[in-house]
C-alpha positions, 0 to 999 in steps of 0.5 A: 498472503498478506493479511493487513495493509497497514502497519503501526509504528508507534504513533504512525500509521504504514499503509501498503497501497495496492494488492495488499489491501485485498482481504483474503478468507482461508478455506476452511479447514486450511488446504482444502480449496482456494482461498476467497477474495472477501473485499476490499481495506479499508471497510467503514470502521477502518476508513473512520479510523483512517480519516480520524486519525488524519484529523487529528494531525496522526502521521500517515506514510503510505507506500505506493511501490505496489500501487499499480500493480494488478491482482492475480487470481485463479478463475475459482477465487474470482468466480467465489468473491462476493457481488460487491467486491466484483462490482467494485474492482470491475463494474456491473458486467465482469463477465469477460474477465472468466475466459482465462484461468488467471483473472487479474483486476485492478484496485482504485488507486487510493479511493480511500483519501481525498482527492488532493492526496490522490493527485499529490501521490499521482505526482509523485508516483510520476516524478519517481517514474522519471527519477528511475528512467534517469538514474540506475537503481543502484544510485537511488534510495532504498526508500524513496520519499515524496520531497516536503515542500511549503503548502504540502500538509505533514501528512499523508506522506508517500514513498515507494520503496525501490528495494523491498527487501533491503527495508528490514523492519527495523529500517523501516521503523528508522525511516519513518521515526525520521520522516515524522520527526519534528527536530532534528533527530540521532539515527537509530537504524541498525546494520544487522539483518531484520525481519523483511517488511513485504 
């Protein structure tokens, strides 16, 4: 499982919007039952640091490949999470959630920006929806990228990764030097095999 939605690359901030911004809690000792959905990234201090970050003119790449997808979990984890984080995912009547072994919620898509991004990503969410219905995936882009256009602030930008696995860390890290650079830039990305960014 993965334990942070974020990513640093140097000055830049990667988030994984989606399942990934779950915080999950290991049993204790480990293997000794399931592990505990605990709540929700960003938590105030990280929802602070995010915003003042954006403040301050940081880059932001937020990845939405995994935006809408659901969040599995076995009736037991469901059933351990805190009322809060019920709440939060579901409102104050779950309850028809539990008649199946595997419960599958949903996060609210980027609740932790203003709105205007939120509709900017919506967007491109969709036009990226409309370029994979027109054209085969293997004629795309590993990492699609949100097009810069005059009245689009430099960040946050969005992408979605169409091929997962082919984005090696190194990769990664090439790209997103490159989409925040602010001249032109030499590439740096290398062919041999990384460390896959999940």
């Amino acid at each position: 499982m993965r334990f942070s939605p974020t990513l640093r690359f140097g000055e830049v901030l990667v988030v994984l919007e989606g399942p990934a911004r779950v915080r999950w809690k290991q049993p204790a000792p480990p293997r000794a039952g399931h592990w505990t959905p605990t709540g929700i990234w960003p938590d105030e201090g990280q929802l602070a640091m995010v915003r003042e970050h954006l403040e301050n003119g940081g880059p932001l790449l937020v990845l939405l490949d995994e935006a809408r997808n659901p969040v599995p979990m076995l009736r037991e984890e469901w059933q351990a999470a805190p009322c809060r984080l019920i709440e939060d995912l579901t409102g104050p009547c779950p309850g028809d959630l539990l008649d199946d072994e595997v419960v599958e919620v949903r996060l609210p898509f980027l609740d932790w920006l203003p709105a205007a991004h939120r509709d900017r990503a919506a967007r491109f969410l969709a036009d990226s929806d409309t370029a994979l219905s027109r054209t085969p995936l293997a004629l795309l882009p590993p990492l699609m990228v949100e097009k810069k256009h005059d009245g689009v602030p430099p960040s946050p930008r969005f992408a979605r990764r169409l091929v997962p696995n082919a984005l090696t860390a190194g990769r990664l890290t090439a790209a997103v030097e490159h989409l925040f650079a602010t001249g032109p830039q030499e590439c740096t990305a290398r062919s041999h095999p990384g460390d896959v960014i999940r």
